[in-house]
C-alpha distance (Angstrom), angle and dihedral (degrees) to the residues before:
residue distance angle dihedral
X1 . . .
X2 3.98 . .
X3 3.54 90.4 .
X4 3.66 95.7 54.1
X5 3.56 93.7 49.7
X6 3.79 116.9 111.5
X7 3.61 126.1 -115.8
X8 4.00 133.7 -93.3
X9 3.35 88.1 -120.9
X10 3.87 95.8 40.3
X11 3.96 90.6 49.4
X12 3.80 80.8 52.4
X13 4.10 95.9 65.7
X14 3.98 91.7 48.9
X15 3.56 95.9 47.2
X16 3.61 102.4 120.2
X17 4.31 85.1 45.2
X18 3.86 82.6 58.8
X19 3.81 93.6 49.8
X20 3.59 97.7 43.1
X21 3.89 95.0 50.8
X22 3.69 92.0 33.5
X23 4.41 87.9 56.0
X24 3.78 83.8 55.6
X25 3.75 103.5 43.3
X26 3.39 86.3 54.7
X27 3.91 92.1 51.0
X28 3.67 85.5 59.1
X29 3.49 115.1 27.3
X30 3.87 117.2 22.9
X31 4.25 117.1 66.3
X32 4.40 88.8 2.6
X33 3.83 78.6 129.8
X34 3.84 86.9 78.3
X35 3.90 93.1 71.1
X36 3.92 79.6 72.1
X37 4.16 83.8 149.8
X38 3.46 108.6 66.4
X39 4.43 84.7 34.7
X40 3.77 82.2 60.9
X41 3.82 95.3 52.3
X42 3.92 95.9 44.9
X43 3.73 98.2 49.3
X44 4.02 89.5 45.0
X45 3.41 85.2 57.9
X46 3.94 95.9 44.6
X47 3.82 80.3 59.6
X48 4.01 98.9 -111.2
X49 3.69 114.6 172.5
X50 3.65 84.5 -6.0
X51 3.88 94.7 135.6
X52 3.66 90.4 61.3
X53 4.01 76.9 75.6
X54 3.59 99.1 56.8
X55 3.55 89.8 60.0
X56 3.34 100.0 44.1
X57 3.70 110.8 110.0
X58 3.71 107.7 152.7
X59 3.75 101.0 30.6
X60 3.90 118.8 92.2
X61 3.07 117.1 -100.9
X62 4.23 124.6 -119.9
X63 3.66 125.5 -118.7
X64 3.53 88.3 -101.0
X65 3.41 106.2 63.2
X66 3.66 101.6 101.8
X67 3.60 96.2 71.3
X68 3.89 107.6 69.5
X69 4.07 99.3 139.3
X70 3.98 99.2 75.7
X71 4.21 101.4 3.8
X72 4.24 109.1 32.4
X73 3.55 135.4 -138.4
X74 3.99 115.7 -40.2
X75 3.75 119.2 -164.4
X76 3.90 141.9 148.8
X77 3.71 97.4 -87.3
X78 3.69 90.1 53.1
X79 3.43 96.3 55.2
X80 3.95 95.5 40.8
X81 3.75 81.9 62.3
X82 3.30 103.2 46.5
X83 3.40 91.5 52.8
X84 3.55 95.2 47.3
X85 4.31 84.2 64.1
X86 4.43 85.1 48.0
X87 3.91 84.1 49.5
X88 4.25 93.9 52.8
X89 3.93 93.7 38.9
X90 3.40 100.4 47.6
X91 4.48 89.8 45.5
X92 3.66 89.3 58.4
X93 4.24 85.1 46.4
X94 3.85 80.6 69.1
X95 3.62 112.8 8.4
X96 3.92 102.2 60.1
X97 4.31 88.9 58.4
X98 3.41 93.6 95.6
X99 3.96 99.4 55.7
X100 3.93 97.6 37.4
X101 4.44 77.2 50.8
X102 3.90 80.0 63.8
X103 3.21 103.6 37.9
X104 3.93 98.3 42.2
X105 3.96 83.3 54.3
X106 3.71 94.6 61.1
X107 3.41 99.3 29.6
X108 4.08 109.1 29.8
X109 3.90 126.3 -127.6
X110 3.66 98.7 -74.9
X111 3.63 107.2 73.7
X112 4.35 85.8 42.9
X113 3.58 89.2 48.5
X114 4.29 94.7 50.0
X115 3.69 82.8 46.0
X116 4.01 102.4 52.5
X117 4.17 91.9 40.3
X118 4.39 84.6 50.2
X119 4.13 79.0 47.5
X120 3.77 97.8 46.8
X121 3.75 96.9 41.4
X122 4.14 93.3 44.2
X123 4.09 84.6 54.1
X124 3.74 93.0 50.2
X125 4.13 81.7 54.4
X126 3.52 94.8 50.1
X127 3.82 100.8 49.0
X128 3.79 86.7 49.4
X129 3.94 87.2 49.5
X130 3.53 92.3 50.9
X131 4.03 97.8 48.5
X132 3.98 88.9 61.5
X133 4.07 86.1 70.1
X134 4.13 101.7 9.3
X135 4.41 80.0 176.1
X136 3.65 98.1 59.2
X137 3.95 99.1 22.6
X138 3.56 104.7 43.2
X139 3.88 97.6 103.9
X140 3.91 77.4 61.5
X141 3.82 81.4 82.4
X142 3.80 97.4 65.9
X143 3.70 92.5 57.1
X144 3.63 92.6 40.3
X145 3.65 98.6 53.3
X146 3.62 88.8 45.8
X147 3.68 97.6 58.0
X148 3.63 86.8 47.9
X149 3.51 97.4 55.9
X150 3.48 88.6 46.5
X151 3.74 102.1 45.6
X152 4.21 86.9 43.0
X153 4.11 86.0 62.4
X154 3.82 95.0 40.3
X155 4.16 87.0 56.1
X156 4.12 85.6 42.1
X157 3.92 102.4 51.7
X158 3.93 97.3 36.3
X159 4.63 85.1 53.1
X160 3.64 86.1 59.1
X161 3.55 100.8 65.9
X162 4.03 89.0 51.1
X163 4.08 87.6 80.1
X164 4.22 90.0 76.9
X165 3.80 93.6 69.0
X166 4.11 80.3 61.6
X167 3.52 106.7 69.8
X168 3.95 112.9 -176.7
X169 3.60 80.7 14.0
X170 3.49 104.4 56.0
X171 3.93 95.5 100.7
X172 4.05 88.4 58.7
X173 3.83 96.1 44.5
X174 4.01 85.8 48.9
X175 3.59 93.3 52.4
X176 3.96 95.1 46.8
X177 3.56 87.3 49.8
X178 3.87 94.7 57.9
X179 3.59 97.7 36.4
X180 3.83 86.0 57.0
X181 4.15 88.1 51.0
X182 3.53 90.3 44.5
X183 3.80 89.7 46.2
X184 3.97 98.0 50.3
X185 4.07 85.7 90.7
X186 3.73 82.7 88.6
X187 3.33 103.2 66.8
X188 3.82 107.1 78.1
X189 3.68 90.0 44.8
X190 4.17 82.2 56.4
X191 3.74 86.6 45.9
X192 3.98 91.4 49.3
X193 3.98 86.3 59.4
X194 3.52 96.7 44.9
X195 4.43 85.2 48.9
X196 4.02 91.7 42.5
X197 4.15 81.4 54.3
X198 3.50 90.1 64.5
X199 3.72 112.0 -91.6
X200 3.68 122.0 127.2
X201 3.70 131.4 -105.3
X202 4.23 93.4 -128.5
X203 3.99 84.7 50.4
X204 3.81 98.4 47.2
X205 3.81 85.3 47.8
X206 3.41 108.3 56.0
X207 3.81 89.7 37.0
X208 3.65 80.8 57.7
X209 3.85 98.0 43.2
X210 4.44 82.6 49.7
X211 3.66 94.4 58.0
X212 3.81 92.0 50.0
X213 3.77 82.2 63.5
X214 3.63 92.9 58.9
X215 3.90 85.7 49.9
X216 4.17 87.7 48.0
X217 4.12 88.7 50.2
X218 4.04 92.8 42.5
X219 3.86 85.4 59.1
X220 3.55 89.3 44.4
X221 3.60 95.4 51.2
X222 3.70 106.4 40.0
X223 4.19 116.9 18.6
X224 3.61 118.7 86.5
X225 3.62 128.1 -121.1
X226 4.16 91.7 -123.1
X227 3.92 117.8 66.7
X228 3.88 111.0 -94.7
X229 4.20 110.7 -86.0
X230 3.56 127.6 -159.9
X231 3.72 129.3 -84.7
X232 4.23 84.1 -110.2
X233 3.35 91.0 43.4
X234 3.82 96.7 51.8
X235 3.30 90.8 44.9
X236 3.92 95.5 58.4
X237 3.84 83.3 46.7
X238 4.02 88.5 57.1
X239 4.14 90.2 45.2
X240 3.80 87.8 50.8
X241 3.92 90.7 58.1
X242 3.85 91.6 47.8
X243 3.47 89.3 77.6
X244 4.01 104.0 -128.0
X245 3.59 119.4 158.3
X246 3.65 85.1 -156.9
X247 3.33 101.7 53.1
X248 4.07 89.8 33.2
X249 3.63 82.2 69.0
X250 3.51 98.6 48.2
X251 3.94 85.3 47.7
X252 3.70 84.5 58.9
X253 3.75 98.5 50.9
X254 3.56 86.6 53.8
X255 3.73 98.6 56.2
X256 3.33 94.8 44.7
X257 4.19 85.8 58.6
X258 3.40 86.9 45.6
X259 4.18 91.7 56.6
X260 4.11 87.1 41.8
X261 3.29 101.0 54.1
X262 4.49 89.8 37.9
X263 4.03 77.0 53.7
X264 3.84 91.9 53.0
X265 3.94 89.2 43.5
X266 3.94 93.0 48.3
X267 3.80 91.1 53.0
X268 3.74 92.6 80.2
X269 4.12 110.4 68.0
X270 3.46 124.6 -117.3
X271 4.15 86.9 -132.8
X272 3.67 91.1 63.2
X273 3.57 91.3 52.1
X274 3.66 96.3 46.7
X275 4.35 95.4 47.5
X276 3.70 89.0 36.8
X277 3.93 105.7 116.9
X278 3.92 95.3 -115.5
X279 3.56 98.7 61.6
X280 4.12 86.2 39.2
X281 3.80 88.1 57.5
X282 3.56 98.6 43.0
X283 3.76 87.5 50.7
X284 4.05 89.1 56.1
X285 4.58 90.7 43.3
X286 3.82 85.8 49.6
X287 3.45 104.6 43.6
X288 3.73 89.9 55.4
X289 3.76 89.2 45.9
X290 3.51 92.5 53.8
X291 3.98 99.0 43.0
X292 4.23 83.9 49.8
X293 3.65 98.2 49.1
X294 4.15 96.9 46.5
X295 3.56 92.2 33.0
X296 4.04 84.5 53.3
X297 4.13 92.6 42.4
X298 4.20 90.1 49.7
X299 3.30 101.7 45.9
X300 4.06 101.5 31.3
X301 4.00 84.4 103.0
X302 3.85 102.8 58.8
X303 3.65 86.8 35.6
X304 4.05 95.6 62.8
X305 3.57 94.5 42.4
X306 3.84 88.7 53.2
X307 3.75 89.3 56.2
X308 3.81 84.3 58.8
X309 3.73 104.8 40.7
X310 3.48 94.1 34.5
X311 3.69 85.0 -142.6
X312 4.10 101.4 -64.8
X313 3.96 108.4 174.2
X314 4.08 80.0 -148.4
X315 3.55 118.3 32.2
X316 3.62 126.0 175.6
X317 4.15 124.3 -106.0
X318 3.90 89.1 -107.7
X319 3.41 95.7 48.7
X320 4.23 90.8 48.9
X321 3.88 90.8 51.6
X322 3.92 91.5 54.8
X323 3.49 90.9 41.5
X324 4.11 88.5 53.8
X325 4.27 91.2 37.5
X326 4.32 90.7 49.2
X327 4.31 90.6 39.3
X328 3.72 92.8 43.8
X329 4.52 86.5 46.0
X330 3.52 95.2 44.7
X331 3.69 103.0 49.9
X332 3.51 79.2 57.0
X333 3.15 100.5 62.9
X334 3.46 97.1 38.8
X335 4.27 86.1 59.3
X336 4.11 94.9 47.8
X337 3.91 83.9 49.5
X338 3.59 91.0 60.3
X339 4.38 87.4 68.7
X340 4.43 75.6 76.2
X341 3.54 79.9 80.5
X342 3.60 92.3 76.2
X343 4.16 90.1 44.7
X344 3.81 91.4 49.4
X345 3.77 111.9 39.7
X346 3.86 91.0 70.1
X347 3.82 87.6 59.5
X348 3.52 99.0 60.3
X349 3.89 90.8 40.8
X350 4.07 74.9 55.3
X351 4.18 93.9 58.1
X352 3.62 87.6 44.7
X353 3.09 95.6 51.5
X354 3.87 104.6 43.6
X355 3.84 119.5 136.1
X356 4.04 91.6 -12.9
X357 3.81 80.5 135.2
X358 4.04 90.3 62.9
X359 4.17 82.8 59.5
X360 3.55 122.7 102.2
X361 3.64 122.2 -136.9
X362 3.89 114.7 -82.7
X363 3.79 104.4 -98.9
X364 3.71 135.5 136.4
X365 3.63 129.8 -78.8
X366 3.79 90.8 -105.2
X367 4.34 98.2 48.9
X368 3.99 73.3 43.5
X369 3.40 97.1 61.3
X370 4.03 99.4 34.8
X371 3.43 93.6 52.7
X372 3.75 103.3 46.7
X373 4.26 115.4 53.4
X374 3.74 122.6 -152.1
X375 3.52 92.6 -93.7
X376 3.51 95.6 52.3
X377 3.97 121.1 103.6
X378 3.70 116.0 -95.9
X379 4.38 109.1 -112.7
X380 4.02 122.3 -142.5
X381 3.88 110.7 -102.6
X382 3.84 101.6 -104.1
X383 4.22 89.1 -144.0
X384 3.78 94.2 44.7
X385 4.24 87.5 48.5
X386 3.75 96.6 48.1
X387 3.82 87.7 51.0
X388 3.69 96.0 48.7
X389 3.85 89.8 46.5
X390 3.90 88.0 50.5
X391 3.76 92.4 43.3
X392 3.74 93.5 50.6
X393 4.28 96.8 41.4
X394 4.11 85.1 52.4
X395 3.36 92.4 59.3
X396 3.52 98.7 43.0
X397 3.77 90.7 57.2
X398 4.18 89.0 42.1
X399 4.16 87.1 56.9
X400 3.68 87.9 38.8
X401 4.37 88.5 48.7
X402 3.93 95.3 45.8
X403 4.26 87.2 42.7
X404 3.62 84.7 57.4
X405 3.69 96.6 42.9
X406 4.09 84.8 53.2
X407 4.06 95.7 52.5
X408 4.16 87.0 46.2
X409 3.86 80.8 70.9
X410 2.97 104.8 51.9
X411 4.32 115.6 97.3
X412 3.49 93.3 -133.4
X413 3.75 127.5 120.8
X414 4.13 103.3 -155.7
X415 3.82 92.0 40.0
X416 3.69 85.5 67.7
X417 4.00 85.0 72.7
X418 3.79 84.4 64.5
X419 3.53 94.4 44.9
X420 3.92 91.8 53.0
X421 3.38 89.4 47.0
X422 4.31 91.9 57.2
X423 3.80 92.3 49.7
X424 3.93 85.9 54.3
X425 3.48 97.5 56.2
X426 4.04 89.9 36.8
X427 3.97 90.5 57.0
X428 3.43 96.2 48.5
X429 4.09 99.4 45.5
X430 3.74 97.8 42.9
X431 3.95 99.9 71.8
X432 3.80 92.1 39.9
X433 3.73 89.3 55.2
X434 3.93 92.6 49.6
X435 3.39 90.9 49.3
X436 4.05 99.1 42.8
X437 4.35 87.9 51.6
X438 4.16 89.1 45.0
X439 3.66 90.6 52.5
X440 3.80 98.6 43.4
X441 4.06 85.9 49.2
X442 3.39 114.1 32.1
X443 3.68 136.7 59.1
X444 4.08 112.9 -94.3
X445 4.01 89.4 -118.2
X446 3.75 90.0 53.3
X447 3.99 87.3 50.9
X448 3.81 107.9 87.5
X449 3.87 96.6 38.8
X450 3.55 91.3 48.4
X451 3.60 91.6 57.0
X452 3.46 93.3 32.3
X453 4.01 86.0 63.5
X454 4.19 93.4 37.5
X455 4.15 86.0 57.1
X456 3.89 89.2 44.8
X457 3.92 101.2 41.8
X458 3.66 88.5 48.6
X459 3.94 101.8 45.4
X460 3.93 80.5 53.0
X461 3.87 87.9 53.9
X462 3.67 96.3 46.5
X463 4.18 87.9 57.7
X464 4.00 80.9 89.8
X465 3.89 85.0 75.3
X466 3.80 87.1 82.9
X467 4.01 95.7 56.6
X468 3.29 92.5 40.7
X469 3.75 89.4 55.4
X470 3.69 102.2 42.6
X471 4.49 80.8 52.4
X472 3.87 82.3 54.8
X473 3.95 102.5 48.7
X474 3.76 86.5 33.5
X475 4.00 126.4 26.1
X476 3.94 90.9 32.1
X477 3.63 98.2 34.4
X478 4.00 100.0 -118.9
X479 4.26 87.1 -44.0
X480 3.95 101.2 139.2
X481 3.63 88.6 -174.4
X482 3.77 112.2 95.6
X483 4.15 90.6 34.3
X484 4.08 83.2 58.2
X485 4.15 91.8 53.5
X486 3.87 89.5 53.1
X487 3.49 92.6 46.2
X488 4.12 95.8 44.3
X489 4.12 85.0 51.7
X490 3.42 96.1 46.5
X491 4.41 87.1 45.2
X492 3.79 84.1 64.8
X493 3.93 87.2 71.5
X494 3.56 86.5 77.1
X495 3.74 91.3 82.8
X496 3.34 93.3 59.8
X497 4.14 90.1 82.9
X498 3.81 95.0 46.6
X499 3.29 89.6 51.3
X500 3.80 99.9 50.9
X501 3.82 82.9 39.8
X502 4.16 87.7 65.8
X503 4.03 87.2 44.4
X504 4.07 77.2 54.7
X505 3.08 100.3 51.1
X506 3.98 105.8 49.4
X507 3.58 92.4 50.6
X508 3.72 85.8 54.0
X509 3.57 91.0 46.7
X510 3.90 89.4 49.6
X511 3.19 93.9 50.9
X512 3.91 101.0 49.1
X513 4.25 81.0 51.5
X514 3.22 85.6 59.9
X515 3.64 108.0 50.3
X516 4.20 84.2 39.2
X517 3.99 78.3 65.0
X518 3.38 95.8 43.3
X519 3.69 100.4 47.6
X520 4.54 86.4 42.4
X521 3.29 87.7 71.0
X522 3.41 106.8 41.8
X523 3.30 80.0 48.9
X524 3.89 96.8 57.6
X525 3.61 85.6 50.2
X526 3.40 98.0 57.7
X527 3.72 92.9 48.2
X528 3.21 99.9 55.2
X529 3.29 93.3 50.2
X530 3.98 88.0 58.8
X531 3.10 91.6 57.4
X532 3.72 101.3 55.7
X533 3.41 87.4 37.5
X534 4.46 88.4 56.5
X535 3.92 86.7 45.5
X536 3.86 86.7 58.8
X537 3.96 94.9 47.9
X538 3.71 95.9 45.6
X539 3.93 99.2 58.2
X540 3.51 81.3 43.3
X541 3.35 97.3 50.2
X542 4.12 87.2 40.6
X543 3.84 86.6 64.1
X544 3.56 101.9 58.7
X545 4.07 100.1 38.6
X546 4.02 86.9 95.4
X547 3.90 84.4 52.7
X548 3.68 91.1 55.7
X549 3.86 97.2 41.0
């Protein structure tokens, strides 16, 4: 398989094939687990867990019970479990980042990325499986979701090392490629259309599970074994081969600046990066992030059809069929909304990136000094900007969270539109932020595992989804209401990192005055003593000018 696997320099030429295919693989097979709503609607109908129903005699019964000719029985304990298979798939969609950041360091994307299309396609199989005897194969589901979760993220993390064959373009590519991640929510809502049409859920499933293939034999095909270098660095790689001394000992120079300044970078410890109190709040604002979007994504279904029954133990048959035609239309919606994704991740990338071009380069106070005369126009501090830009993004996603935690109160049908709109834009910002703040303040080798651990620590967080939704469906009787005040207190936590953020940042900004002073009058110093020093040379100099005439 080595042997067939395309050169760096090969991979190079069909970059922009590997971006363009890579965009749309992950719009239909990385986070799909996300459009958990329409999911939900297509394996009730397929009958999953539906037994669980027939023996239900104390529980009370869902909206949808009526109907148990084309759809089957729907109750609490169904859903519970169902859920309970969103919950696992969508923790290994965040939790299994920090080992595939290991092992796609040793190993390179390719052999990650063969692995998570095998994944995806063998879950599509299994679901399809399962629907030919939902009563005996439903546990299928479990496994099934799991590998797609799993495959999804594989597909994800291996796209976003694509953007280094870019260049000046890697920030766009980047973007695109998390837009289209953050996008894939839309697919089983397009699948539920092409299912209502009249197609059947074993057909769209292997279909499915065949076009992974293509994804598995694309890989195959066109990504290299190594991880993706930069257009400098592949070009130092093709000078190294031409066989120059010259330039072989440039080559060397390099790489030994390359291992002096990884030596300067490995002289701060990963532990004091990991307990220091930026990561430690970040942990806390995207923990509750996390919990708030899944929670949001696994319960969205019960939610809407509580805003239409209003929660009546005994509702009539007209009042279940509008409550199936406005669920069924709105989780819609709320999956073609999630395309915004690809509108609205440039726009943060925007706020991070504001006036970075102001910065000067990141040298010391001395290079600083020599290279910039009194006269010359005073630059931003690159550090100080990224954290302001990272200070002011997180807390336009925190007002943006709570604002959506305010409209999920509100009993009103059509403002739910607005609501699904604010949990778009939320789920696309919030890992952009976290990654903007870890790269402006940590070292780049500390980068990966940091996030690695953020994605993991959170997806363990957001487990609580399930309790809280078994409370909802159970203790409060399908009422989303009180769960949704907890959750909008506990959002406002998210200003506690912006707000240390601005503590940051004025002792930063302290201390650069301060070395700015320090280095002014050495500075002074030193020029004065220049110019004694010229006065000295010149009547020296004056001396010997008939000598040289």
């Amino acid at each position: 398989m080595k042997g067939m696997a395309p050169s760096l320099t090969q991979a190079y030429r069909r970059r922009w094939w590997m971006a363009c295919t890579a965009v749309l693989e992950n719009l239909c097979f990385s986070a799909v687990l996300l459009g958990w709503g329409s999911l939900l609607i297509m394996l009730k109908k397929e009958r999953f867990y539906s037994h669980l129903c027939t023996k239900n005699e104390t529980g009370v019964p869902d909206v949808s019970h009526t109907n148990t000719s084309q759809e089957g029985l729907s109750c609490v304990e169904q859903e519970e479990l169902l859920n309970l298979g969103f919950t696992i798939g969508s923790f290994l969609l965040s939790a299994a980042t920090l080992p595939l950041g290991i092992l796609m360091d040793r190993y390179g994307p390719r052999p990650l990325r063969l692995t998570g299309s095998a994944c995806f396609a063998l879950s599509c199989a299994m679901m399809s499986v399962s629907a030919y005897n939902p009563e005996v194969l439903s546990a299928l589901i479990f496994l099934a979701l799991s590998l797609n979760g799993f495959g999804g993220i594989c597909l994800t993390f291996t796209s976003l090392t694509l953007p280094n064959m870019f260049g000046s373009l890697s920030s766009t590519v980047m973007s695109l490629m998390i837009g289209s991640y953050a996008s894939s929510a839309v697919t089983f809502p397009g699948v539920k259309l092409i299912y209502d049409a009249g197609v059947s859920f074993t057909l769209i499933m292997w279909v499915w599970a065949g076009l992974a293939t293509l994804v598995f034999l694309n890989c195959f095909l066109n990504w290299p074994v190594e991880s993706f270098p930069t257009p400098q660095e592949l070009e130092e790689m093709q000078k190294m081969r031409s066989g120059d001394d010259a330039q072989e000992q440039m080559n060397h120079s390099t790489d030994k600046l390359t291992e002096a300044t990884q030596n300067t970078t490995n002289t701060i410890p990963f532990r004091r990066s990991v307990f220091s109190p930026i990561f430690l709040w970040s942990l806390v604002t995207m923990g509750m992030s996390q919990l708030r979007i899944i929670f949001f994504m696994g319960a969205m279904n019960k939610m809407l059809e509580f805003l239409v029954t209003h929660g009546k133990s005994h509702p009539s048959g007209e009042l279940v069929t509008d409550a199936k035609e406005k669920v069924s239309f709105y989780s819609s919606i709320f999956g073609t909304l999630q395309l915004l994704c690809l509108v609205t991740c440039p726009l943060i990338g925007y706020i991070m990136d504001w006036k970075m071009k102001e910065c000067e380069e990141e040298t010391a106070p001395a290079k600083r000094d020599q290279q910039c005369s009194s006269a010359c126009k005073p630059k931003r501090d690159r550090k100080i900007q990224k954290l302001t830009n990272a200070m002011r993004a997180f807390t336009f996603t925190n007002l943006l969270l709570v604002l959506f935690g305010i409209t999920s109160l509100i009993d009103n049908l059509p403002l739910q539109i607005l609501t699904f709109i604010l949990h778009t834009m939320v789920r696309g910002f919030i890992h952009s932020c976290c990654g903007g703040l870890y790269a402006a303040v940590y070292p780049s080798n500390h980068f990966g595992t940091l996030t690695g651990l953020q994605s993991m620590i959170s997806a363990v967080f957001a487990l609580l989804q399930q309790p809280l939704f078994i409370a909802m469906v159970g203790h409060w009787e399908g009422d989303p209401y009180w769960i949704n005040v907890g959750l909008l207190i506990f959002s406002l936590a998210g200003f506690l990192l912006p707000g240390y953020l601005l503590y940051y940042r004025k002792h930063l900004i302290q201390e650069r005055a301060a070395q700015d002073k320090a280095t002014g009058q050495t500075a002074a110093e030193s020029q004065a003593l220049n110019q004694t020093d010229t006065k000295g040379i010149n009547h020296h100099s004056n001396g010997h000018i008939p000598q040289e005439a």
